[in-house]
Legacy VTK file of the C-alpha trace (Angstrom):
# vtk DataFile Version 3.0
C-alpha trace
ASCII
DATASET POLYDATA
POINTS 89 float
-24.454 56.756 -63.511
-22.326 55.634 -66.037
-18.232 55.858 -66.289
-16.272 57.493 -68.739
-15.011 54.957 -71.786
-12.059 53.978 -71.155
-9.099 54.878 -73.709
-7.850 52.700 -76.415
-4.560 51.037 -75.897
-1.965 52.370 -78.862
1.495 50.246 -79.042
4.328 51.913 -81.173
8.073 52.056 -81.754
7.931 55.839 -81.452
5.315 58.736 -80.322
6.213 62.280 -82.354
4.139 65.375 -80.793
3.109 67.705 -83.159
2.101 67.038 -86.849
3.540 70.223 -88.200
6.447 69.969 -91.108
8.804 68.927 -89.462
7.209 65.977 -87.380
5.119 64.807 -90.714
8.819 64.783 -92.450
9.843 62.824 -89.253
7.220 60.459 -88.896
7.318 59.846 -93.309
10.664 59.502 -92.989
10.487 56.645 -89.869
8.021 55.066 -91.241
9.629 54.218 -94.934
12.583 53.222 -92.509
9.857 50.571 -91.082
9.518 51.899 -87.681
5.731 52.083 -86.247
5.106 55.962 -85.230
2.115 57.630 -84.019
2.252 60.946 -84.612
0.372 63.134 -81.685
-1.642 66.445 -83.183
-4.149 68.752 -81.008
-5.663 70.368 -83.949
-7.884 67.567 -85.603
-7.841 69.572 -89.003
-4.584 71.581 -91.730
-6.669 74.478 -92.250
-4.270 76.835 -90.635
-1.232 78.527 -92.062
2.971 77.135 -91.396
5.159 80.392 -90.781
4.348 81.635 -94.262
2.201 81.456 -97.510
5.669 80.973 -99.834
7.275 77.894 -100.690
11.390 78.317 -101.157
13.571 76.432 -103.696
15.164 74.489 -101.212
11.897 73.280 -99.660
10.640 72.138 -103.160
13.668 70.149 -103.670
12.785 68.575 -100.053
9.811 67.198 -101.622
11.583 66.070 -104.047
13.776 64.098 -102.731
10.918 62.765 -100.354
9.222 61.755 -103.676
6.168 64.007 -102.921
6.697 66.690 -105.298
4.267 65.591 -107.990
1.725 65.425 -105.658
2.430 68.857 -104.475
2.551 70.199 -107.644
-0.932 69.315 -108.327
-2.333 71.404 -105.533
-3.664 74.406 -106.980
-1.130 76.729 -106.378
-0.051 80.887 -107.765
3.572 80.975 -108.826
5.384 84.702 -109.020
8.182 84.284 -112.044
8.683 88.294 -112.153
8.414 91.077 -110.020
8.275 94.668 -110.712
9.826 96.720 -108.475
9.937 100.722 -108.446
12.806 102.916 -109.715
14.205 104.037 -106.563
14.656 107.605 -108.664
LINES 1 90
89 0 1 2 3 4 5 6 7 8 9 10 11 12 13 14 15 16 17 18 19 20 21 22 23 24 25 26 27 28 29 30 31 32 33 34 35 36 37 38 39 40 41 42 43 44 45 46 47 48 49 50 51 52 53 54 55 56 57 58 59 60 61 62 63 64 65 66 67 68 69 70 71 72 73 74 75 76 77 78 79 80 81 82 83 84 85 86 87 88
């Protein structure tokens, strides 16, 4: 019979649960401060959607100012610059 492994020993400054937007922003913005931070995620992959399949203004100068909006912008990406909409008469 064997035992189960036992589980690796992780030191850090500070443990953030959940690797959605806000606690990658978090643990980006901790670590450029220096800090050590493990970030926590159940889901071992990104392939699921955030709250919505649009990107606002504000949230693109977020990235920005985070310095990762050239990298963003060279995900392949649709961009709406007009919209029709119907003649209510």
């Amino acid at each position: 019979m064997t035992t189960p492994a036992e589980p690796p020993t992780v030191r850090t400054t500070c443990a953030i649960v959940g690797g959605g937007p806000a606690g990658l922003v978090l643990g980006l913005l901790l670590a450029r401060a220096g800090v050590a931070v493990t970030v926590l995620e159940k889901h071992a992959d990104f392939l699921r959607d955030f709250r919505g399949d649009t990107v606002h203004p504000t949230t693109l100068a977020l990235l920005d100012d985070l310095g990762l909006f050239d990298r963003f912008e060279a995900i392949p990406h649709s961009r709406v610059t007009h919209v029709d909409l119907p003649d209510p008469e």
